[in-house]
N, CA, C and O atoms as a GROMACS GRO file, in nm:
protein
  292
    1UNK      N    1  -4.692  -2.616 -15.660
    1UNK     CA    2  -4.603  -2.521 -15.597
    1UNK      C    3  -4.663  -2.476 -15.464
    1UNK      O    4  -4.769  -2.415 -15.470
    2UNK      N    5  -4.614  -2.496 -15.359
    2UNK     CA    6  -4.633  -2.430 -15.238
    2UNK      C    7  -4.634  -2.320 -15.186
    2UNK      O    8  -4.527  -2.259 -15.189
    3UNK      N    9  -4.740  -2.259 -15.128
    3UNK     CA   10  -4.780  -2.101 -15.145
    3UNK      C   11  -4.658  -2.088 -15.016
    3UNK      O   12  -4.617  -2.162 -14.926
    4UNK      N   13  -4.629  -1.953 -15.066
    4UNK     CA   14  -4.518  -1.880 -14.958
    4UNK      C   15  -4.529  -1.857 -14.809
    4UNK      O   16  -4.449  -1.867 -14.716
    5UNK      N   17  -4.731  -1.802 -14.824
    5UNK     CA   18  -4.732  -1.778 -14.675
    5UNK      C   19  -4.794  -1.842 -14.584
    5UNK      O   20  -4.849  -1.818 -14.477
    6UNK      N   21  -4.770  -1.946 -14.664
    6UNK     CA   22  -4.822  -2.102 -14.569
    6UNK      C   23  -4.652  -2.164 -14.483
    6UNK      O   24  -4.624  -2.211 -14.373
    7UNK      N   25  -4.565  -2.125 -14.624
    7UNK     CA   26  -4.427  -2.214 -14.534
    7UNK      C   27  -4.427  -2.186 -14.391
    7UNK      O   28  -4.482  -2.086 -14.343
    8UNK      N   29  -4.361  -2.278 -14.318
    8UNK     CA   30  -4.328  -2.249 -14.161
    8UNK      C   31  -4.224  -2.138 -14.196
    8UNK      O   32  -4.159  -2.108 -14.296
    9UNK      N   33  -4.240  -2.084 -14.050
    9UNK     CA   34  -4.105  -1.985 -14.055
    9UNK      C   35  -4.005  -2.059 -13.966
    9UNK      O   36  -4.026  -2.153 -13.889
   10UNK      N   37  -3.897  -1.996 -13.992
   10UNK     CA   38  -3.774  -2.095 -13.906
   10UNK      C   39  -3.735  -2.029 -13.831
   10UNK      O   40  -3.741  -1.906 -13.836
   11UNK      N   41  -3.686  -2.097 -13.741
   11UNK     CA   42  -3.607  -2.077 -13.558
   11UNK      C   43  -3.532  -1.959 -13.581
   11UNK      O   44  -3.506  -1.885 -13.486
   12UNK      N   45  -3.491  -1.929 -13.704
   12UNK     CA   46  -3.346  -1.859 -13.676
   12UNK      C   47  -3.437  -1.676 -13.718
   12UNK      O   48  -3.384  -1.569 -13.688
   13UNK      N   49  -3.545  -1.685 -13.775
   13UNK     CA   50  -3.607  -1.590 -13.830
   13UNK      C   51  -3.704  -1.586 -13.743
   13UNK      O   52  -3.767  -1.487 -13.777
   14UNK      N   53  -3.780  -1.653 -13.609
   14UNK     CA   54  -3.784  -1.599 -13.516
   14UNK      C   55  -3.769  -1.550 -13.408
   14UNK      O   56  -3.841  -1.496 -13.324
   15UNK      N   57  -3.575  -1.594 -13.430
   15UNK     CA   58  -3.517  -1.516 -13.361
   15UNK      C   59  -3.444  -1.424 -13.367
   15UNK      O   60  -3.372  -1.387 -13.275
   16UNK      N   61  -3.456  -1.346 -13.539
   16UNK     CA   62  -3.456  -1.238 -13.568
   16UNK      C   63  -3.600  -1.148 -13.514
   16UNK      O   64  -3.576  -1.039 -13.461
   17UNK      N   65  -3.697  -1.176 -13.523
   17UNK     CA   66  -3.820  -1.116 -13.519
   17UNK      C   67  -3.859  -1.093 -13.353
   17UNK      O   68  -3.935  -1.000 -13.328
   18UNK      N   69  -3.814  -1.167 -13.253
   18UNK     CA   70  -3.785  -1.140 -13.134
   18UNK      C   71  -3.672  -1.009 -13.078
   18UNK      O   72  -3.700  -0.909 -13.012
   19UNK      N   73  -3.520  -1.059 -13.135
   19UNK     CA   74  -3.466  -0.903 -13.144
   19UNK      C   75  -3.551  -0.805 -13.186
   19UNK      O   76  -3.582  -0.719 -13.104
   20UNK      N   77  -3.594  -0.800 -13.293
   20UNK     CA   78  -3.678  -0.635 -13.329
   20UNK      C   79  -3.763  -0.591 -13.316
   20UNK      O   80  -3.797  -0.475 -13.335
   21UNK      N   81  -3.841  -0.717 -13.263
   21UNK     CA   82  -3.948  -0.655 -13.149
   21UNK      C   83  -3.879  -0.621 -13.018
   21UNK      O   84  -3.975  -0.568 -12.962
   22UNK      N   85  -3.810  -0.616 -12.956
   22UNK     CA   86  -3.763  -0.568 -12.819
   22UNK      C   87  -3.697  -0.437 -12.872
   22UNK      O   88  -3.692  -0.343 -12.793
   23UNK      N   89  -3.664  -0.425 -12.951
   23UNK     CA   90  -3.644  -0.264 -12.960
   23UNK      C   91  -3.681  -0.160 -12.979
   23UNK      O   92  -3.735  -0.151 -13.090
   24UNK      N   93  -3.679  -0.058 -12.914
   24UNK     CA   94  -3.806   0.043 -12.899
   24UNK      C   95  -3.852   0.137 -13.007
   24UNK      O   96  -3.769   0.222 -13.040
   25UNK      N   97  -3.944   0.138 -13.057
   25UNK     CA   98  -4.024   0.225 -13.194
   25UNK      C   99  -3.957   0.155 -13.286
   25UNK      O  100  -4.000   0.200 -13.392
   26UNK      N  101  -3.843   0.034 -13.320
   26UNK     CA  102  -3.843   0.010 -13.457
   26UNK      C  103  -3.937  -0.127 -13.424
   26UNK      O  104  -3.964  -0.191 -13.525
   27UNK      N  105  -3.995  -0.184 -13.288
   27UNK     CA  106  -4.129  -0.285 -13.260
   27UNK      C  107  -4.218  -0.229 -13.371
   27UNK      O  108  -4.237  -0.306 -13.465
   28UNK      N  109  -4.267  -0.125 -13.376
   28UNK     CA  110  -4.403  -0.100 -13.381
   28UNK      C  111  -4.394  -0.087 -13.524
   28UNK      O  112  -4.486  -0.126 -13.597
   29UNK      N  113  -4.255  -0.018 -13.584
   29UNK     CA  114  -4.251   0.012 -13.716
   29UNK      C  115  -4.311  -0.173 -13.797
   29UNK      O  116  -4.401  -0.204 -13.875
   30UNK      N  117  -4.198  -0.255 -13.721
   30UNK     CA  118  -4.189  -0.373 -13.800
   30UNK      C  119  -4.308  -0.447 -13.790
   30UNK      O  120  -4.356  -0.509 -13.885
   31UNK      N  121  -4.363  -0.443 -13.665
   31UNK     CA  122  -4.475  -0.521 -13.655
   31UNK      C  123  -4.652  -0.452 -13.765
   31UNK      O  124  -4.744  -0.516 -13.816
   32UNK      N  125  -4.622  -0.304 -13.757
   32UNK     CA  126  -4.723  -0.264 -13.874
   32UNK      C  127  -4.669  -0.314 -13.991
   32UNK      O  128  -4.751  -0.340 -14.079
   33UNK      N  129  -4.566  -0.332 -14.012
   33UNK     CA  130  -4.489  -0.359 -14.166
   33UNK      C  131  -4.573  -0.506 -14.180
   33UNK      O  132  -4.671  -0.521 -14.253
   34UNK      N  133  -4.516  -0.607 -14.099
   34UNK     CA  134  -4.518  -0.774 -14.092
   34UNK      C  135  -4.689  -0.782 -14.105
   34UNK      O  136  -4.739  -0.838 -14.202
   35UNK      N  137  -4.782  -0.715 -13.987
   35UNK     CA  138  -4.889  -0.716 -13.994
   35UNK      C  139  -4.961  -0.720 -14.112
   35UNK      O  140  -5.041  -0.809 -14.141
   36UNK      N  141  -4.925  -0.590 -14.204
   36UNK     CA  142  -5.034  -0.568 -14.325
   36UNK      C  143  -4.964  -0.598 -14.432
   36UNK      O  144  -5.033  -0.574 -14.532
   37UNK      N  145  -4.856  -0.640 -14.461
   37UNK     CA  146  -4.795  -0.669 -14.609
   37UNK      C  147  -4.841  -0.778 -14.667
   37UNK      O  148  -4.886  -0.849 -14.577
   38UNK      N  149  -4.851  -0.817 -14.744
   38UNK     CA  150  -4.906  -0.951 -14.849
   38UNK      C  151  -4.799  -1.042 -14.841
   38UNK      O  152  -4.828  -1.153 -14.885
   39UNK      N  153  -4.628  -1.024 -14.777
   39UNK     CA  154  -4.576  -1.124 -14.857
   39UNK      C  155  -4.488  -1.168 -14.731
   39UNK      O  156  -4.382  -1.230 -14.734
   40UNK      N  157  -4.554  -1.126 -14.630
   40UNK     CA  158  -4.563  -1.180 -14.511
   40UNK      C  159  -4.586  -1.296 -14.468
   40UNK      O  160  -4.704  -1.329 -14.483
   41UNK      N  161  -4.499  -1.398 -14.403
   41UNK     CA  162  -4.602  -1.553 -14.371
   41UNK      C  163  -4.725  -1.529 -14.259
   41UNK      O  164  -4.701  -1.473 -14.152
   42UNK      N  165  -4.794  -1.554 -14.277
   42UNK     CA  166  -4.931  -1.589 -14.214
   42UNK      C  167  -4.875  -1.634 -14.074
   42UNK      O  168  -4.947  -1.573 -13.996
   43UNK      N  169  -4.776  -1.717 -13.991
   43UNK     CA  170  -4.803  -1.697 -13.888
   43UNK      C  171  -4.715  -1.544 -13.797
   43UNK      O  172  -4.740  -1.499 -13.685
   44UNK      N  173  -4.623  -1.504 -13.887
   44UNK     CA  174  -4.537  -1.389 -13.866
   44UNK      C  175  -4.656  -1.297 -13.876
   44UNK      O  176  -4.655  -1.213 -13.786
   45UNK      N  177  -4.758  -1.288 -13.958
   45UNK     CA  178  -4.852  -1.186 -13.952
   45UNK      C  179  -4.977  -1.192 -13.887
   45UNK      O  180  -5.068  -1.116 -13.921
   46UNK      N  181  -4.994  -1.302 -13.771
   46UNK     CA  182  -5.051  -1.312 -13.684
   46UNK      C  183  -5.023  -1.273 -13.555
   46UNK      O  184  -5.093  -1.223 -13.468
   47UNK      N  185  -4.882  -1.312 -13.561
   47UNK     CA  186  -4.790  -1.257 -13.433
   47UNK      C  187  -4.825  -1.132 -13.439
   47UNK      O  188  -4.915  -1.086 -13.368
   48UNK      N  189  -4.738  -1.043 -13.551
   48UNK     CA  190  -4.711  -0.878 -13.501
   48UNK      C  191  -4.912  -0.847 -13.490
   48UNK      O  192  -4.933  -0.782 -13.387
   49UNK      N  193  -5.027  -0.874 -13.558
   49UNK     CA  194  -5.108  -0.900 -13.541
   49UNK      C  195  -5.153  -0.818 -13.387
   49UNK      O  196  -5.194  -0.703 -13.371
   50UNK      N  197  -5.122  -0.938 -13.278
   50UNK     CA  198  -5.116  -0.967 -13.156
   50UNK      C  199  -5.060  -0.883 -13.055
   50UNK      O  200  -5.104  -0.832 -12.952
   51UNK      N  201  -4.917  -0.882 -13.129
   51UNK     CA  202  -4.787  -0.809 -13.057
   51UNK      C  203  -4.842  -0.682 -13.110
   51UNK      O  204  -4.732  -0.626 -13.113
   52UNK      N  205  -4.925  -0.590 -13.155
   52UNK     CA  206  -4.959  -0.475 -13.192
   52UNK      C  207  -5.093  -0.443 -13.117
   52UNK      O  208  -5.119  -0.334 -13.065
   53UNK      N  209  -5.183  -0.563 -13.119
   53UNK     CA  210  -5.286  -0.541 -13.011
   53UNK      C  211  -5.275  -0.520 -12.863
   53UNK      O  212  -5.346  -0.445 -12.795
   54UNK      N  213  -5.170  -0.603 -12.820
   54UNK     CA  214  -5.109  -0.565 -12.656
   54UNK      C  215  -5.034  -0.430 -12.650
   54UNK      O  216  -5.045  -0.369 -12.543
   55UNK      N  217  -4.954  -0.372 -12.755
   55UNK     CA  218  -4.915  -0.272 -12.758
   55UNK      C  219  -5.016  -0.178 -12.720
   55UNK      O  220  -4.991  -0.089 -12.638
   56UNK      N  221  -5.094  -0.186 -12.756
   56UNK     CA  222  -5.285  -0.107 -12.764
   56UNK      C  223  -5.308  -0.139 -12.624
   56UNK      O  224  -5.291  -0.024 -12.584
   57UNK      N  225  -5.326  -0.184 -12.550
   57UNK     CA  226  -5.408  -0.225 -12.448
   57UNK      C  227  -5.295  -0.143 -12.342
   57UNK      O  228  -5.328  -0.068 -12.250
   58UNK      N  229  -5.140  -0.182 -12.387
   58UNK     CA  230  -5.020  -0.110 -12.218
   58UNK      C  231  -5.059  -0.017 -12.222
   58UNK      O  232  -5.090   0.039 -12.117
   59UNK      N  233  -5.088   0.084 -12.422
   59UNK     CA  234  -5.055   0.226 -12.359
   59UNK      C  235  -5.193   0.258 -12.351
   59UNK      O  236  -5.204   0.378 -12.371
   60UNK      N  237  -5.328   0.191 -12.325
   60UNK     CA  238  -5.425   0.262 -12.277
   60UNK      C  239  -5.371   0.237 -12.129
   60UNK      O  240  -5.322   0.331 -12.066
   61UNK      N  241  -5.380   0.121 -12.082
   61UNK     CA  242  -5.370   0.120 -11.938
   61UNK      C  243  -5.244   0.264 -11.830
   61UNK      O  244  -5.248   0.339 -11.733
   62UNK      N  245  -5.150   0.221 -11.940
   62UNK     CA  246  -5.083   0.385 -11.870
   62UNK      C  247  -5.121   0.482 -11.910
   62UNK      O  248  -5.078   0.582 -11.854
   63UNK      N  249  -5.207   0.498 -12.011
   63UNK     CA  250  -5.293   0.650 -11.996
   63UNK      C  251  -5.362   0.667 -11.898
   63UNK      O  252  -5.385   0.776 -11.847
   64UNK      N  253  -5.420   0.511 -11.844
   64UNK     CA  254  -5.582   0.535 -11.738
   64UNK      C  255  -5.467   0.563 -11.631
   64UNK      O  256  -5.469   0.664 -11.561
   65UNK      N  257  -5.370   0.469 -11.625
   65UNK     CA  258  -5.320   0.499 -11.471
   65UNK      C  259  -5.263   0.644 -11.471
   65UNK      O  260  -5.277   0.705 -11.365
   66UNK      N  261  -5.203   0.708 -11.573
   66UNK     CA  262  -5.124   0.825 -11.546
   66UNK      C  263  -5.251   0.939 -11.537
   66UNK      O  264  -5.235   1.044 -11.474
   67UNK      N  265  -5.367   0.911 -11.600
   67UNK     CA  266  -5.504   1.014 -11.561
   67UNK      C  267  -5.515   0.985 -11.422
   67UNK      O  268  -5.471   1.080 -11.357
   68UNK      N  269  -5.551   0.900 -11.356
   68UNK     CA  270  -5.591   0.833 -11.253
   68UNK      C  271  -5.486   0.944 -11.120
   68UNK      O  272  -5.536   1.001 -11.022
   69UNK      N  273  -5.347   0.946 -11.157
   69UNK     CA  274  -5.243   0.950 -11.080
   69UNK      C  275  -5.257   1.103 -11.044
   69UNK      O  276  -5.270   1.154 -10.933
   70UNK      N  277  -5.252   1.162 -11.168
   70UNK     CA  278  -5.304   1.317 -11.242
   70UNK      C  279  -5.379   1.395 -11.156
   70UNK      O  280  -5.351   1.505 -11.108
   71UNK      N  281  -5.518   1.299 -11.137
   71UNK     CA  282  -5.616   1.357 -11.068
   71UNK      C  283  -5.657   1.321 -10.930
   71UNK      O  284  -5.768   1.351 -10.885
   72UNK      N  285  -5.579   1.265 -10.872
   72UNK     CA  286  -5.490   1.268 -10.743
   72UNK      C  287  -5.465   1.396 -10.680
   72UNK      O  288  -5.508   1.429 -10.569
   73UNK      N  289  -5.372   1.487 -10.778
   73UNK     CA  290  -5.304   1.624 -10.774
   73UNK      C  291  -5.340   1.730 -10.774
   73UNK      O  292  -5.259   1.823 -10.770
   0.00000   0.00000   0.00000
């Protein structure tokens, strides 16, 4: 029997997973969901993974820039 979160995922379910990542705060909900669940496929939970680490990195960078801008003033 073939483990679940080995199957490929299909075209049409990552292009569900593309819609709901572009939408704003239910991204972050789904991608913590996809990230840490068990019954998640392995490459869907590499993605949000990823897509949760860049999330990390914009909103430091607009913190530095909006400090940066801040203390300008």
């Amino acid at each position: 029997m073939e483990n679940e979160s080995y199957k490929p995922t299909s075209v049409g379910n990552w292009l569900i997973t593309l819609i709901l990542i572009s939408i704003p705060l239910v991204n972050i909900i789904v991608c913590l969901y996809w990230a840490f669940s068990s019954s998640t496929p392995i490459s869907k939970a590499n993605f949000s993974k990823a897509a949760l680490i860049w999330f990390a990195i914009i909103v430091l960078f607009y913190m530095v820039a909006g400090l940066a801008l801040i203390d300008q003033y």
